[in-house]
N, C-alpha and C positions, 0 to 999 in steps of 0.2 A: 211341214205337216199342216195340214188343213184339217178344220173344228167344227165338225157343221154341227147345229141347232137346231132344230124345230122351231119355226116361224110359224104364227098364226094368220092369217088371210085376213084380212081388216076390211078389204075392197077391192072392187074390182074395176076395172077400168076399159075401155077400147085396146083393139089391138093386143090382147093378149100380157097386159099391163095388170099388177097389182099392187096393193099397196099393203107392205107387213106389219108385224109387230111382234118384236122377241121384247122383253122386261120393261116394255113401255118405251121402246124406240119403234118408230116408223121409218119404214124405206119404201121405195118401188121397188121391183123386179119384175122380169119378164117369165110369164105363163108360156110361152113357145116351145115349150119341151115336155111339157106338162098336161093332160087332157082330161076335159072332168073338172077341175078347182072350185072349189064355191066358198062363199064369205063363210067362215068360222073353223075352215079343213086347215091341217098343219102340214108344211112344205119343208123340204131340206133345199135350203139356196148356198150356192155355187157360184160365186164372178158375177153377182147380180142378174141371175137366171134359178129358179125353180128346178129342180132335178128330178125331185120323185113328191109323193105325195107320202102321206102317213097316218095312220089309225091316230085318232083322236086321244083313246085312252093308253097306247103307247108314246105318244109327243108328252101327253104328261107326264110320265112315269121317268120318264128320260130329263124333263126339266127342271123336274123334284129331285133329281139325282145333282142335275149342276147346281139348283141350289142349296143343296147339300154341301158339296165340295166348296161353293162360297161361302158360305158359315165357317168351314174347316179353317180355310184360308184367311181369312180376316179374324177370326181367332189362333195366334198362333202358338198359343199353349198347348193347341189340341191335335196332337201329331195325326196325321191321316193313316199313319201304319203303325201298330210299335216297335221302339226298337230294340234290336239282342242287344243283349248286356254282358 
């Protein structure tokens, strides 16, 4: 199963090179499937390639979600379902 993220565009580079940034980590990837990109747009990456682009105000709505789920999870008092009893 593959987890993609919404990456944010950090920079842009030659050759269809960019440089990302999910929770304060940097990568490169490649823009070559991608058209259009510009520093601040959010990217769904794939095998260190760019797949689709994405609404700004939906990347976040979705990130706030994982970081939801990480709160959940590092608290593990706090069941993510209830359970039947």
């Amino acid at each position: 199963m593959c987890l993609a993220v919404p990456a944010r565009v950090a920079a842009l580079f030659e050759d269809d090179w960019a440089q990302i940034e999910v929770g304060g980590v940097h990568t490169r990837v490649s823009l070559a499937l991608v058209d259009g990109v510009a520093v601040g747009d959010y990217v769904i990456v794939h095998a260190g390639f760019a797949i689709s682009r994405l609404d700004v105000a939906e990347a976040e709505k979705s990130l706030a979600l994982f970081d939801e789920i990480a709160d959940q999870l590092r608290n593990p008092g706090h069941a993510l379902h209830t359970r039947l009893s």
